[in-house]
N, C-alpha and C positions, 0 to 999 in steps of 0.2 A: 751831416751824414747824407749819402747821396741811396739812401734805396734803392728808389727807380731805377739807376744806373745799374748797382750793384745786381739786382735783382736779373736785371736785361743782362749784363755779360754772362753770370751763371746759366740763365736761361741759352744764348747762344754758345755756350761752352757744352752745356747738354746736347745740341744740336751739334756740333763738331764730334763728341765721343758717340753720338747715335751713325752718325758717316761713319766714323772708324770702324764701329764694329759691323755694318752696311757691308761695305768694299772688304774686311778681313772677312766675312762669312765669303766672299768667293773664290779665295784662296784656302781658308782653313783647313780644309781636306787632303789638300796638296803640302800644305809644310809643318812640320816637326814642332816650333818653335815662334815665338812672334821675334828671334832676331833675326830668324832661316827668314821669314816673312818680309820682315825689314829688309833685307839684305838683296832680296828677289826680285821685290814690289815696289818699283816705284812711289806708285801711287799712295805707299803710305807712310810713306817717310815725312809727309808734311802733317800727319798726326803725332804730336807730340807727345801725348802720353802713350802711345807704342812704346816711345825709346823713353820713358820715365817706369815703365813697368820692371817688371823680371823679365828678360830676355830670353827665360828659358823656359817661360809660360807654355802653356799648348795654345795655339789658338782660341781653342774651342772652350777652353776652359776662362781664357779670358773675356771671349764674348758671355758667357755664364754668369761670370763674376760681376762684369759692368753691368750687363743687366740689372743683376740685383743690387749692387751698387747704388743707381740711378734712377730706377723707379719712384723713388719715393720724391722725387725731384719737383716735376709739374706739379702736384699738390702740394707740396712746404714750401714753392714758391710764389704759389697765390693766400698763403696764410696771412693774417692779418699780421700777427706777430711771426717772423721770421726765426725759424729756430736754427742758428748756424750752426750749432756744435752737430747736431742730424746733418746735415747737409754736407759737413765735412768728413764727419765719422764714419758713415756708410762706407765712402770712398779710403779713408783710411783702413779702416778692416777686410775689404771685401778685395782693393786689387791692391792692397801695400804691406798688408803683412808680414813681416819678415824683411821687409825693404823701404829701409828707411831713406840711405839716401836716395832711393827714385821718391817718395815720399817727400823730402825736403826740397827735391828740384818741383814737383807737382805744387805744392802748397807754395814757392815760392814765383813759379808762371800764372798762380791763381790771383796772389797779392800785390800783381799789376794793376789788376783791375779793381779788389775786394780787396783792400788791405787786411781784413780782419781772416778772410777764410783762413780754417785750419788752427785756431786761436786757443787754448784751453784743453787741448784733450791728449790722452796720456800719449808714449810714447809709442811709437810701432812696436808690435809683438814680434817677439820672431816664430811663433809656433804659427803652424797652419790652421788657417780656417776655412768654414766650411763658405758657401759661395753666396746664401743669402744670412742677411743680418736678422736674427731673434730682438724679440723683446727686450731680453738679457743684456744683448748687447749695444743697445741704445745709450744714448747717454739720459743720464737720467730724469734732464726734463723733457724729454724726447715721448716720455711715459705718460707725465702729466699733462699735457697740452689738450685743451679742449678743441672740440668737432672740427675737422680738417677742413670743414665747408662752414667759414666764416663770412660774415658779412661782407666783409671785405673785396671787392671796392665798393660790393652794389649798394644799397640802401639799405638801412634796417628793417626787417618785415613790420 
C-alpha cells in the first residue's frame, strides 16, 4: 500500500477542485450553466471534473456543493486511520447524484492514482440532494470513528 502517495494526490486533487471553484466563482454570475461556463471559459476547461459533473449545474450551485463535498477532506486526510468510503461518498452524494456516468469517469481519473477510491459504496441516487452531507448520510463507519485529531504523525502525549 502506498499511503503517503495516496494520501498526497487526494490532498493535490483537493487543491485542483479548490482552483476550480476559485476561477468558476468569477464567471458564475455571468453564465447559466457550468457547460455555458465550459464552453466560454477557457480557463476551465483543464478542470476536469467541470466536464465530469452535470453540465447543466448552475455554477453557484456547484461551488455550494464541492464545498460541502470537500470540506471534510484536510482533516480525514491527516487521520491516522483513513476512512475512504467518507472520502469518496461526500463527493459521490454532494456533486454526482443522479449522474452516474460523470460519477464513473470521476472515480475512474481518481484510480490513477488511488486505485481503491470510490470502492464499496452504493450506487448513485438519481433523486436530488441537498448540498451538504448529514450525519445520515455518512457511511456508516464514517459515524464511528474516534477524535479526528489523532496522534498521528506527532507523538503520543
Amino acid at each position: 500500500m502506498d499511503d503517503p502517495y495516496e494520501r498526497r494526490a487526494l490532498l493535490l486533487h483537493l487543491g485542483d477542485v479548490l482552483e476550480a471553484i476559485f476561477c468558476l466563482t468569477k464567471c458564475a454570475d455571468s453564465r447559466a450553466t457550468i457547460g455555458e461556463a465550459l464552453a466560454k471559459d477557457d480557463a476551465l476547461v483543464s478542470f476536469n471534473i467541470l466536464g465530469q459533473v452535470d453540465a447543466g449545474m448552475h455554477p453557484q450551485d456547484f461551488i455550494k456543493r464541492a464545498t460541502g463535498a470537500f470540506f471534510v477532506w484536510p482533516k480525514a486526510l491527516l487521520d491516522e486511520t483513513l476512512n475512504r468510503q467518507l472520502l469518496a461518498h461526500t463527493i459521490q452524494h454532494d456533486l454526482f447524484a443522479g449522474n452516474a456516468k460523470g460519477w464513473e469517469a470521476y472515480v475512474s481519473e481518481r484510480r490513477q492514482e488511488v486505485p481503491w477510491f470510490g470502492e464499496d459504496l452504493p450506487k448513485v441516487l438519481k433523486e436530488e440532494v441537498e448540498a451538504t452531507p448529514s450525519d445520515a448520510d455518512a457511511p456508516p463507519d464514517a459515524k464511528d470513528q474516534t477524535s479526528r485529531y489523532s496522534t498521528w504523525p506527532w507523538r503520543p502525549e
